[in-house]
C-alpha positions as CSV (number, residue, x, y, z in Angstrom):
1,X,65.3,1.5,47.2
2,X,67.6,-0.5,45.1
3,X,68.1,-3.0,47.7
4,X,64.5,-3.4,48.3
5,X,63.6,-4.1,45.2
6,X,66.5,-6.9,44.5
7,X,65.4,-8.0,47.4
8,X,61.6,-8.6,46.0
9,X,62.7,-9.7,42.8
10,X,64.8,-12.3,44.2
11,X,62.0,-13.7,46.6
12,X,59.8,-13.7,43.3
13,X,62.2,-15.5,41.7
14,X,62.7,-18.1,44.1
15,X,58.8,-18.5,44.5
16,X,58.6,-19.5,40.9
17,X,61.0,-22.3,41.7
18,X,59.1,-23.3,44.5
19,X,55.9,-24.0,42.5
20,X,57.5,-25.2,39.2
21,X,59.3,-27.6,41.5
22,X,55.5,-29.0,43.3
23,X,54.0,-29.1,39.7
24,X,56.4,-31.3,38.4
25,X,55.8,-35.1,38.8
26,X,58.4,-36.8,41.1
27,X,60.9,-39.3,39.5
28,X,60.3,-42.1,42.0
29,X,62.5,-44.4,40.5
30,X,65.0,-46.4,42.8
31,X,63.1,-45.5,45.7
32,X,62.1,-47.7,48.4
33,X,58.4,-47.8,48.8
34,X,57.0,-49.1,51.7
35,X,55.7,-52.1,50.5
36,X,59.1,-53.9,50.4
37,X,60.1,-52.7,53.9
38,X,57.3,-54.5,54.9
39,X,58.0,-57.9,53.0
40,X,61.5,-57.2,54.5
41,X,60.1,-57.0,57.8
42,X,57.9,-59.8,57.1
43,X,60.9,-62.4,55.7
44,X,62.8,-61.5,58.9
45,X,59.8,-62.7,61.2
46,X,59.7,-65.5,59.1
47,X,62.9,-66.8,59.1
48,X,62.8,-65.7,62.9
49,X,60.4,-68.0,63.4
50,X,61.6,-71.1,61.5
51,X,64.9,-70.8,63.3
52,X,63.6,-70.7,66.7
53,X,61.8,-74.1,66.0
54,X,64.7,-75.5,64.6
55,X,66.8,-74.9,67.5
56,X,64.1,-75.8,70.0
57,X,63.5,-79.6,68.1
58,X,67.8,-79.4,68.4
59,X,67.5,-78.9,71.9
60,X,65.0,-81.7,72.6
61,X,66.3,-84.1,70.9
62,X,69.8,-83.4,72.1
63,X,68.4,-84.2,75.7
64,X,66.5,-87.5,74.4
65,X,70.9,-88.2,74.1
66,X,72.1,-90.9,76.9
């Protein structure tokens, strides 16, 4: 019986944890939201892009070379 009953207060307990844990706002600070992986993601493809023009106006005009 005695086992039973630490075992039921100790669920209990732990349940209480659980909710005073959900009702507590989150501290969000230092997170990465996903708004800047997607001006990450965004600056990549970017600079992607201007790179791959810049070496396709290199190669061109390197074959304009006599």
């Amino acid at each position: 019986m005695n086992r039973l009953l630490a075992l039921l207060l100790r669920l209990h307990l732990s349940a209480d944890d659980w909710a005073d844990a959900r009702l507590r706002p989150r501290d969000e600070r230092g997170s990465v939201t996903t708004e800047h992986v997607l001006w990450a993601v965004a600056v990549i493809a970017i600079v992607g892009i201007v790179v791959a023009a810049l070496k396709a106006y290199v190669s061109s005009q390197a074959g304009n070379i006599k």
